[in-house]
N, C-alpha and C positions, 0 to 999 in steps of 0.2 A: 233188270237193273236192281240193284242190291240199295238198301235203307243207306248201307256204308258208304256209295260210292256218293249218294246224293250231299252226304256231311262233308266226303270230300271236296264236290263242287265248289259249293256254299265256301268250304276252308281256301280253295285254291282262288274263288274270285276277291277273297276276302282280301289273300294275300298279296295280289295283282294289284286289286284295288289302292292298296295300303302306299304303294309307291309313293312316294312325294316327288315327281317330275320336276317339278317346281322348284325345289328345295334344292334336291341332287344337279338343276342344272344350272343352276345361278350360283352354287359350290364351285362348280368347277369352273363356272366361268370368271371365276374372282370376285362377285358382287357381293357388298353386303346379305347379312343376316336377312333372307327373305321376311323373318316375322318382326322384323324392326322397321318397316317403312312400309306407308301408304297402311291399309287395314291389318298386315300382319298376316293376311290370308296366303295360304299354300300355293294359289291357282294361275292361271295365267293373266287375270285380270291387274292382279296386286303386281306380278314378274312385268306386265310391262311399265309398272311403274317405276320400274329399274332403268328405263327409259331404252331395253333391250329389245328390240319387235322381233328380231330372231327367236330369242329366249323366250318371250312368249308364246309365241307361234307353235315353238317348238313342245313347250309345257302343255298348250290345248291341247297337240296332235296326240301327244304322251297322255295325258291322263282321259283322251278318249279311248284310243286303241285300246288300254288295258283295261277295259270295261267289254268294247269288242272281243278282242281274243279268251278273255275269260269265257265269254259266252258259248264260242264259236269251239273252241277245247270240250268244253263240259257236253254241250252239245252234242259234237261228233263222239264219244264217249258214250253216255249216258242218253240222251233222246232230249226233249222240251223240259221236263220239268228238271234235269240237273242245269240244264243252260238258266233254267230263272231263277233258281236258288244261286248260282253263282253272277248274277246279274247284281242278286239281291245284295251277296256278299262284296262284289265288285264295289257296287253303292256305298254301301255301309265302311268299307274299309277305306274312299275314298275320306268321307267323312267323320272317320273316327278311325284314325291308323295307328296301330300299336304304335309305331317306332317313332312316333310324333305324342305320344301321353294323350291319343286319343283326339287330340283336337287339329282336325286336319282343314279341308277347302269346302267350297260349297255344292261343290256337285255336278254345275250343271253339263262340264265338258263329258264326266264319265254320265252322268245321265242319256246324253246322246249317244255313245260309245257303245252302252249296252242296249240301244235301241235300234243301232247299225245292225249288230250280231240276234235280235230278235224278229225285228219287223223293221224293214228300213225304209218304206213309205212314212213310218211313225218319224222317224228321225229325218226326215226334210220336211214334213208338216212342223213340227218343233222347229228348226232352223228359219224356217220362211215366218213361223208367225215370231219368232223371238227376233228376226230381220224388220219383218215391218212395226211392231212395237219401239224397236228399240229405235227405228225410225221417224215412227211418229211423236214419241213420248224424250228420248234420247237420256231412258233409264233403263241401264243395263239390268238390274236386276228387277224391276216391275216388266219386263222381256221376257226376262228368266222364266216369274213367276205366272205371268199369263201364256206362255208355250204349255209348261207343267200342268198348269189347270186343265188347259183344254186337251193334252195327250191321251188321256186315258178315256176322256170321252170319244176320240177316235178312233182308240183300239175296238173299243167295246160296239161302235157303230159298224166297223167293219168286221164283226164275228171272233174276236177275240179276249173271249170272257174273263179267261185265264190271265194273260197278260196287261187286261185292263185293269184288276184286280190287283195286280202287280205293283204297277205304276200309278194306283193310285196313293199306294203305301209307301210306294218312291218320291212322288209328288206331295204328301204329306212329310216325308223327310225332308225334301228341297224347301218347304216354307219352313222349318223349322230352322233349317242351318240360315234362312237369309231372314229370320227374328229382326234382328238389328236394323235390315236395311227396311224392313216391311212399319219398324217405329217410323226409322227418318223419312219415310216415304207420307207416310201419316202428318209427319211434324212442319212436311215441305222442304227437310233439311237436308234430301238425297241428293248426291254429286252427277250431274249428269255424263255422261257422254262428250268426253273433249271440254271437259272443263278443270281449271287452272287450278 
């Protein structure tokens, strides 16, 4: 495997990534301006505040998969380390997408998406504790950010040094994109789960 293919990776999950599901499908579906209501975010959490549960639904599955198949391409191509550089890319283009002037959603849909197409033991460990956080606390994003925490200590418990490594650098993006919420969480001011 060539240095070149590895850049492609990286470029092609970048570009996967970059998609704005979110955006493209509440376009078509005649909704307002997704970044003008509710936080202004790209992701499904903001789409169903369109009060569309299809549209949302539909934007999670979207901006998982293209995290998945990024991986899963680069992958069957190139071996493990083009699949994590386009993991990496997948990530990063969610959250920082050219054709959005860089300021795209927070992650955490393609976060799991490339954890299906990596280790997907990681990615129901991450669902199940962002289930029962989000459960007990009924804050979506302190969910988010104690799944993320604890992901890479799993990798790395169960022999995957590499991809701990990974996702620890992913997990350090994921608290960076939810800054804001990680204030109002601090202030008390965060919106929970099914609140008005």
């Amino acid at each position: 495997m060539s240095d070149a293919f590895l850049i492609v990776a990286f470029l092609l999950g970048y570009l996967l990534g970059s998609i704005p599901f979110g955006m493209v499908l509440t376009k078509l579906a005649g909704t307002q301006d997704l970044r003008s209501i509710g936080s202004g975010n790209i992701g499904a959490t903001n789409v169903l505040r369109t009060g569309r549960k299809g549209l949302a639904a539909a934007t999670l599955i979207g901006d998982m998969l293209k995290g998945t198949i990024a991986v899963i391409i680069a992958g069957y191509y190139g071996g493990a380390n083009a699949a994590m550089l386009a993991a990496l890319g997948a990530f990063l283009g969610h959250l920082f997408p050219v054709w959005l002037k860089f300021n795209g959603g927070k992650g955490v849909a393609t976060y799991i998406g490339v954890l299906i197409g990596l280790f997907w033991p990681a990615a129901i460990l991450f669902c199940v504790m962002w289930l029962a956080t989000a459960a007990t606390t009924r804050y979506s994003s302190l969910a988010a950010l104690i799944a993320a925490f604890v992901t890479p200590l799993f990798l790395w418990w169960f022999g995957h040094p590499a991809l701990a490594s990974l996702f620890v650098v992913m997990s350090l993006l994921l608290f960076y994109a939810h800054r804001e919420n990680i204030k109002r969480l601090q202030a008390g001011t965060e919106n929970r789960i099914g609140a008005k």
